[in-house]
C-alpha positions, 0 to 999 in steps of 0.5 A, spaced: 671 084 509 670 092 512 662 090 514 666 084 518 671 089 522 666 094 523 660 088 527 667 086 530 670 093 533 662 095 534 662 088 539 669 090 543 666 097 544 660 094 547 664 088 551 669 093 553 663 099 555 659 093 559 667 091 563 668 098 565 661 099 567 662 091 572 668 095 575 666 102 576 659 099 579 659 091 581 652 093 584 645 095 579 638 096 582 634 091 583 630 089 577 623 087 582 623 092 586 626 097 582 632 099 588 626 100 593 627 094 597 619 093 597 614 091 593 609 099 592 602 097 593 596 101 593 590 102 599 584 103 596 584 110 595 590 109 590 595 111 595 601 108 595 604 103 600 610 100 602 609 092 601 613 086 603 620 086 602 622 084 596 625 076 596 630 078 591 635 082 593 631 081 601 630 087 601 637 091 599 634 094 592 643 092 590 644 086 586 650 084 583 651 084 576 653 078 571 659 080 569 661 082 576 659 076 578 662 072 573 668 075 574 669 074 582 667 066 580 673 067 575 678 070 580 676 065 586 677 059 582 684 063 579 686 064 586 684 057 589 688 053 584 694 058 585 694 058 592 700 055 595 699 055 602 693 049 602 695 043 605 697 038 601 701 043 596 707 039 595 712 044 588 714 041 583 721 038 583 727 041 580 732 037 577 
């Protein structure tokens, strides 16, 4: 029993850490370009040289991370569902 409150409370550390990370700072480096926005080359002479701009994060070098975003398809849903002033919207009838 101990060993499962332990793997649980370990678990909730880890999503609770991951939480605060999404909340204090929604954007990471880009995995690609590694936060450069271009993709490094090399010349002949092994110098190093800016390339293309990197299709991924087009060339920012940010890009949301996945609990941000989940959380912003969350709260949008949440919001478009709540939203009473949509046309149509009709409260329900007391009585």
């Amino acid at each position: 029993m101990t060993l499962i409150l332990l793997a649980s409370a370990c678990l909730l550390a880890v999503t609770l850490g991951y939480a605060s990370l999404c909340a204090g700072s929604p954007f990471g480096d880009c995995r690609k370009c590694r936060g450069m926005g271009r993709a490094l080359k090399t010349d002949r002479k092994g110098r190093p040289k800016p390339g293309k701009t990197c299709r991924r994060c087009k060339g920012h070098g940010k890009r949301i991370r996945v609990g941000r975003h989940l959380y912003n398809v969350w709260l949008r849903l949440y919001r478009d569902g709540t939203d009473t002033k949509q046309p149509g919207f009709k409260p329900a009838a007391k009585g």
